[in-house]
N, C-alpha and C positions, 0 to 999 in steps of 0.2 A: 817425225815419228808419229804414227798414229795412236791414238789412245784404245786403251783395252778395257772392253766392260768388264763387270761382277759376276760372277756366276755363283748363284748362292746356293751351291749343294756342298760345300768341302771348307773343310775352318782345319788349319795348321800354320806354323811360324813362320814354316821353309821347305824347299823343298830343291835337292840338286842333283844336275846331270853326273852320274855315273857310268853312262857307258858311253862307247862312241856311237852317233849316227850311220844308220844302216841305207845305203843308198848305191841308185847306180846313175850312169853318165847321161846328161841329158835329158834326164828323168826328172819330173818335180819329187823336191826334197827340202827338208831343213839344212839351212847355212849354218843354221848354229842354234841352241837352246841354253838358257840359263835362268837360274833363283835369280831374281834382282832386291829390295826393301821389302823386309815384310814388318807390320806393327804387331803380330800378334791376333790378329783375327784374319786378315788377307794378305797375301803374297804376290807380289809382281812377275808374270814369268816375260822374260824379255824372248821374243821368237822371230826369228830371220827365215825367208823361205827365198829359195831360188827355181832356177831353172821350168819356170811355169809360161803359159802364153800370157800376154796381155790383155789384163782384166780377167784372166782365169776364174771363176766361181770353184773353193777350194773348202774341204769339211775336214777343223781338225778335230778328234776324239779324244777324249779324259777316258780311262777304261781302266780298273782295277778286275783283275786276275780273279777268278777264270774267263772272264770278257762281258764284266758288268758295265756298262755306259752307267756313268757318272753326271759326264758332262760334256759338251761340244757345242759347235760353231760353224758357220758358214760366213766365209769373206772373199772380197774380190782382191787378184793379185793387183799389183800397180799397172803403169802402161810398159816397162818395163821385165814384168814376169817375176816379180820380187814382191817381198814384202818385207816389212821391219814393226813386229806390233808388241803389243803391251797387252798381255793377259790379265787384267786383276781377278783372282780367284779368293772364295772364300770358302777356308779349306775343312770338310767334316770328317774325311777319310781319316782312316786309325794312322799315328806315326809309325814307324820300321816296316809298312809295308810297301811290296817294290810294285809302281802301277806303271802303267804304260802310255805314252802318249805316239798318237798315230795320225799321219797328214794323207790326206786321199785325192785325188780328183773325184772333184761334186757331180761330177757328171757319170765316172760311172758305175757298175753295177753294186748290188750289196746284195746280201744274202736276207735271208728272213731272223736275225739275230736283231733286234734294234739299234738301226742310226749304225751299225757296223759293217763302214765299208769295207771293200775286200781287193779293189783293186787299187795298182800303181803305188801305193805307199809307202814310205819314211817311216822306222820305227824309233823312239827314244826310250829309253828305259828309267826309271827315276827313284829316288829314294827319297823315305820323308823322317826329318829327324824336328821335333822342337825343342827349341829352348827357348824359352822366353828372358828379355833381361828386367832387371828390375832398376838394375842402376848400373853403368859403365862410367868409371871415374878415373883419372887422372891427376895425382898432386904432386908438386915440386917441392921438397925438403934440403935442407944442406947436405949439400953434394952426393944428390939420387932421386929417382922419383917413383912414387909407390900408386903403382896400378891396382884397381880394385875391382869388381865387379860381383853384383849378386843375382842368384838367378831366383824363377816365381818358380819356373818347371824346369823338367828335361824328362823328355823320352828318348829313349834310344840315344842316349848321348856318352861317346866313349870319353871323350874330354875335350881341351880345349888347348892352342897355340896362341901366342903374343908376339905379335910382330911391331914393330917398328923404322920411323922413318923419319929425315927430317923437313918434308914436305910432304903436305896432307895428299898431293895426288903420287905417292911415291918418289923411288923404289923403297919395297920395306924387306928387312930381314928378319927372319925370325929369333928371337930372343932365348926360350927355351930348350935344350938340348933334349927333353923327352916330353911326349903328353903329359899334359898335367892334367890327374883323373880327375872322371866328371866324380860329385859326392851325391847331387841330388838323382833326386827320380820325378814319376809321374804326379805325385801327393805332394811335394813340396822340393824346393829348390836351397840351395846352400850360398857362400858368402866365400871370394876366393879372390888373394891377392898375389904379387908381383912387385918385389921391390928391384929396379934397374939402379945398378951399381955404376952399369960404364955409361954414363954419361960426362959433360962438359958441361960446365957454369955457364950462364950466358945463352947456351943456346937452348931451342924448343923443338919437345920430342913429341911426334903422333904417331898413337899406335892404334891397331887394328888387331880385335878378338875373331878370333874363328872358333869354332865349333866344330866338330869332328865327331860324326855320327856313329853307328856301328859299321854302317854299310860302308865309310868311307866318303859318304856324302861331307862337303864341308858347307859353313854359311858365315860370312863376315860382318861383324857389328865392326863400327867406328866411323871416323876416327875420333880420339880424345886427345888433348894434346894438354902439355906441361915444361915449365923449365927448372930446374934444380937453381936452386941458392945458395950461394960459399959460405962456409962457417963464418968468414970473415968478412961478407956481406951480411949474415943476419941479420942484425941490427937495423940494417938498412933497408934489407926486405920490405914489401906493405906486411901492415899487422894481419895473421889470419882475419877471414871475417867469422868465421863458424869457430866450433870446438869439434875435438875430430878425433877417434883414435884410429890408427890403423891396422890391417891385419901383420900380425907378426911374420917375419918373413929368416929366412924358409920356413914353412910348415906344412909338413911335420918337418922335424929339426933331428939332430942327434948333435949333442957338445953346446950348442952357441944360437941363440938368435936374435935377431934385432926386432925391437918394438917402436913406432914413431908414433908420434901425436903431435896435434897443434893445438895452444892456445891462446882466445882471443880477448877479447875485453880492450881497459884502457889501462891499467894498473894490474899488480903482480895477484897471484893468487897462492895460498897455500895447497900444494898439490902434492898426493904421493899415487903411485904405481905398484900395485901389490898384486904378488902370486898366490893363485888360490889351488889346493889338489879338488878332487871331484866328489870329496866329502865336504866342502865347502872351508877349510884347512888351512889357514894362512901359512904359506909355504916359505912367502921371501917377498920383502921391502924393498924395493928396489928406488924408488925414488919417495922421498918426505922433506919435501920443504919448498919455501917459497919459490914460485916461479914468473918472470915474467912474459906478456903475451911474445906468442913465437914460436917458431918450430925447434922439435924434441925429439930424440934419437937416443936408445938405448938398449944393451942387453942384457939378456939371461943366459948365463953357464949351465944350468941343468942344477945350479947346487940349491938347497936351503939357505936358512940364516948363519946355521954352525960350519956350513963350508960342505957338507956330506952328499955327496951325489944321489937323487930323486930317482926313482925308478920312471919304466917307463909309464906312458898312457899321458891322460887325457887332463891337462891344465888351462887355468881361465885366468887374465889379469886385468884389472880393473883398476881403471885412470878418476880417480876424485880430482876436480877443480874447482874449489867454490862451491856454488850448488850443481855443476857436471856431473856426472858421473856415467863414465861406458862400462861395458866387459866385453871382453872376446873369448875364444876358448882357440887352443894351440895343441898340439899332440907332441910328445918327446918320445920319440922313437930310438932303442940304442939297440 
């Protein structure tokens, strides 16, 4: 495969095919286009071309709507009449806008519009969403494993799927029964977990985050991979190395949710687990006493200390271990 320069007019995460290739028979055209790695400042666009003469001199176009040239290139097909190359682009265009990319024969005519050729060409059409991550995690707890991930951005981000596999190159199914809504936006990004119930002790799960723009564009981070530990392995488990609390899971909740944490050290620690409302309101106690290092699983009913069911909204609970301490915040929705 050949390698693809820089073009440093365009800074976004990602960017993917949404419609199909517009082509006729025999005609130079795109085999195929797709997003590949992006870091967050450049994106990989991976591009196939067919049907050309060998060594064809061929100019593809970057063009956002109404036919602004961005960006483009000039390459020779192989001997062949093919090509397989690697775009790295670095992206400045606004995200949710739909631009277009366009393959021409270099040879012929163009109008007086710049660098916009006119004849023989392929068109693809493309959508840009970002999300940038901040962290994609994966941890194995007794018997389940709690998927995390936090974003810095999202533009134009509807939400997100969670797939899973037991081999990092597939097949994966997806996990989820509906998007799970994006929370962040353009100004700051949000913290969003996934606790996997149906797994098996023993073995090891990788999953793969998508993204799920408005236009329907998708972009896949991963894999991260984890295996669960049986209640009656913990013991046997290694000791966490970190302290960790995780996102409560489901949330938002109605009745029931589960909370996990891990803790590590060498020796036990005095730890409790406390509900707080959004006045800062000690709600409910849920764990106070000695613990030692290890993984921890727990839930909340929705009640207080007196047993009385909490209204809805917007709750925070907070793990002390030693000098640790986290908080998260969870939503009870009835």
């Amino acid at each position: 495969m050949k390698k693809g320069i820089s073009i440093r007019n365009l800074m976004v995460a990602s960017c993917l095919l949404v419609a199909l290739l517009a082509s006729t028979a025999n005609a130079l055209e795109f085999d195929s286009f797709q997003a590949g790695e992006s870091n967050g400042i450049t994106t990989t666009l991976h591009i196939k071309i067919k049907n050309g003469q060998p060594g064809q001199l061929v100019h593809i176009v970057w063009e956002k709507p109404p036919g602004n040239i961005v960006a483009g290139l000039m390459i020779n097909l192989d001997e062949d009449g093919s090509l397989d190359y690697d775009w790295d682009i670095d992206i400045a265009a606004l995200a949710g806008e739909t631009d277009k990319l366009t393959l021409n024969d270099a040879g012929g005519p163009k109008d007086d519009d710049f660098g916009k050729w006119v004849s023989g060409g392929s068109t693809v059409r493309i959508a840009w969403s970002v999300v940038q991550l901040s962290s994609f995690t994966a941890t194995g707890y007794a018997d389940h494993v709690e998927v995390e991930w936090t974003t810095a951005t999202e533009i134009d981000n509807a939400g997100f799927n969670l797939h899973r596999g037991l081999s990092k190159e597939g097949p994966y199914a997806q996990l989820n029964k509906a998007l799970i809504p994006a929370q962040g936006d353009e100004l700051q990004g949000a913290s969003y977990a996934f606790t996997d119930y149906d797994v098996t002790n023993g073995f090891t799960y990788h999953y793969w985050l998508e993204d799920v723009d408005l236009h329907g564009g998708i972009t896949f981070h991963g894999p991260v991979s984890a295996a669960p530990t049986s209640v009656e392995d913990r013991d046997e488990a290694p000791i966490p190395t970190i302290f960790s609390l995780a996102q409560n899971y489901p949330n938002p909740f109605n009745a029931t949710t589960a909370i996990s944490y891990q803790l590590s050290g060498v020796s036990p620690h005095h730890t409790t687990l406390k509900v707080y409302n959004i006045a800062g309101q000690k709600v409910r106690t849920l764990v106070d006493e000695e613990q030692a290092p290890g993984y921890y699983s727990v839930s909340w009913d929705g009640r207080d200390g007196l047993g009385t069911e909490v209204s809805s909204g917007i709750y925070f609970y907070r793990l002390q271990a030693g000098s640790y301490a986290e908080i998260r915040k969870m939503v009870l929705l009835k």
